[in-house]
N, C-alpha and C positions, 0 to 999 in steps of 0.2 A: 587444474593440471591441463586441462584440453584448452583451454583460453591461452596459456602461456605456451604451448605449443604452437597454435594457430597465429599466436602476435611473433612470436621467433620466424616461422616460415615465410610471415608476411614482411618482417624486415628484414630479412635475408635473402628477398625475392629482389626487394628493390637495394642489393650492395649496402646493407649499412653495417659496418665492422663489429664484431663478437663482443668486444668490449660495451659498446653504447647499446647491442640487443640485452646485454644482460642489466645496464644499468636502467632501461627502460622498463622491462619485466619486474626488477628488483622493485622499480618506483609504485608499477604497478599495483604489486603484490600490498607493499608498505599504505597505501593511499586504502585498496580494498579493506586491509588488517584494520586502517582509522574507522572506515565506516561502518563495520561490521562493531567496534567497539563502542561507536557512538547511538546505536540502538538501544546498548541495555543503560542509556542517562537515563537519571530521574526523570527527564522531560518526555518520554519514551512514556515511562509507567504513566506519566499525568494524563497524556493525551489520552493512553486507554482508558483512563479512568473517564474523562470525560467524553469517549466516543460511547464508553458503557449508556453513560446517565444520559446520551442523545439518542442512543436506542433504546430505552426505556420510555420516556418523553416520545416518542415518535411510535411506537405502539400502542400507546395511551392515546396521542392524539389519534390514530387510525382508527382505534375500537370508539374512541366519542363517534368522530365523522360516521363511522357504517349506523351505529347507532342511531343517529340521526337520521338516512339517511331511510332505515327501515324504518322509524317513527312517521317519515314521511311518505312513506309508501303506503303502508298501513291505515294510516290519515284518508289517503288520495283512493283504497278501494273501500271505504267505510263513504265517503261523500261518492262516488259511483254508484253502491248500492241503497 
């Protein structure tokens, strides 16, 4: 609602006739309505699905790396002392 006020004010700043503000807004609104609908595709859920299984994968790889990392720490004050 604030958007379509803000684009009305701004076309009727610079003279462009009631008819083409509203057919502009209309286009708006109908373009917005598409992509809001195009979120819940299948291709929508898949990507969650596989953004799940790369953060899964990606805290696994983090917990090896630390892991290692204090193996090698551990290592390095064991040959110190």
């Amino acid at each position: 609602m604030k958007n379509r006020l803000a684009i009305y004010k701004a076309l009727k700043a610079i003279n462009v006739p009631e008819q083409q503000i509203e057919a502009v807004i209309q286009a708006m609104d109908s373009d917005m309505h598409l992509s809001s609908a195009a979120i819940s595709d299948p291709d929508y859920a898949q990507f969650r699905a596989e953004l799940s299984r790369f953060r899964v994968s990606l805290i696994i790889d983090i917990g090896v790396m630390l892991s290692l990392v204090m193996a090698i720490l551990f290592a390095g004050i064991a040959f110190i002392h």
